[in-house]
N, C-alpha and C positions, 0 to 999 in steps of 0.2 A: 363561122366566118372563113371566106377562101381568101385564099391568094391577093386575087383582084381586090375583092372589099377590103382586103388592109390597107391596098396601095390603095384605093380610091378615101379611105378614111384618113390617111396620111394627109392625099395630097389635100383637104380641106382643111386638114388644122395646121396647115404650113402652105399658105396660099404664094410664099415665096420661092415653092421649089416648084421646077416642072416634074409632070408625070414619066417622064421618061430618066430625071435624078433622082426619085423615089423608088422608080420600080430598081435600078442599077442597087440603090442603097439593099433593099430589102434584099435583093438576089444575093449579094457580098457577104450579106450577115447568113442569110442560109445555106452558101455554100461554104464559109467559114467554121458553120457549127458542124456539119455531115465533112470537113474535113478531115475538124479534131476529132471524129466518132470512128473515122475509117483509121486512122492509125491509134486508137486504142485511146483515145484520151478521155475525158469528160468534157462539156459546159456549166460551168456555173451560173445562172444569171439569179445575183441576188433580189430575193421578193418575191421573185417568181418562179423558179424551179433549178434542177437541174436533168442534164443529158446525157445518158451514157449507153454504153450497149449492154445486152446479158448472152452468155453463151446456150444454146440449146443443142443438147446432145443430138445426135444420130437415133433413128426410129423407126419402126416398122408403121404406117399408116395404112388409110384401106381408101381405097378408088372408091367416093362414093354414089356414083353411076353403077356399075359392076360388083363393087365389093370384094374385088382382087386385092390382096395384100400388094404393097409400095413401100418402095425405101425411101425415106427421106433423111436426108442426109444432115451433118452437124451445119449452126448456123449464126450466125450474131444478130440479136434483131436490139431496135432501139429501144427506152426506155425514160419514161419521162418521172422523177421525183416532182411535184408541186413545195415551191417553198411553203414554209410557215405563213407568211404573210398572204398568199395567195389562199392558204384555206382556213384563214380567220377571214378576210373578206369577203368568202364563198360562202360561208356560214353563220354570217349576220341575221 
């Protein structure tokens, strides 16, 4: 599912909101969570998982056109835990 098919799923089980207070809400929550992810925090969202980042050191990589060695440099990428309850439901 993307982007759009959330908000377009949204706006049919809440025939009260418009499309354009749905897309505003979804936007808020995602850029609320890639907030607390840039200043070093977590997300928790019970049931369903949590968000954090992991550190990746600095590396030597190779150009894989060429095969020239490349530095690639230290970096924080994001990282999703599934709660418990989302992988007892996954695995029904």
């Amino acid at each position: 599912m993307i982007r759009s098919e959330l908000v377009q799923k949204l706006c049919e089980d809440h025939p009260d909101l418009t499309l354009k207070e749905i897309e505003r809400v979804v936007g808020a929550v995602f850029d609320a969570i890639i907030a607390q992810l840039q200043n070093g925090g977590r997300v928790e969202l019970r049931g369903f998982g949590a968000f954090s980042t992991r550190g990746r050191d600095a590396r030597k990589g190779r150009n894989p056109r060429t095969g020239e060695p490349v530095d690639v440099s230290a970096k924080r990428v994001p990282y999703f835990k599934p709660g418990k309850e989302m992988r007892e439901r996954l695995n029904v």
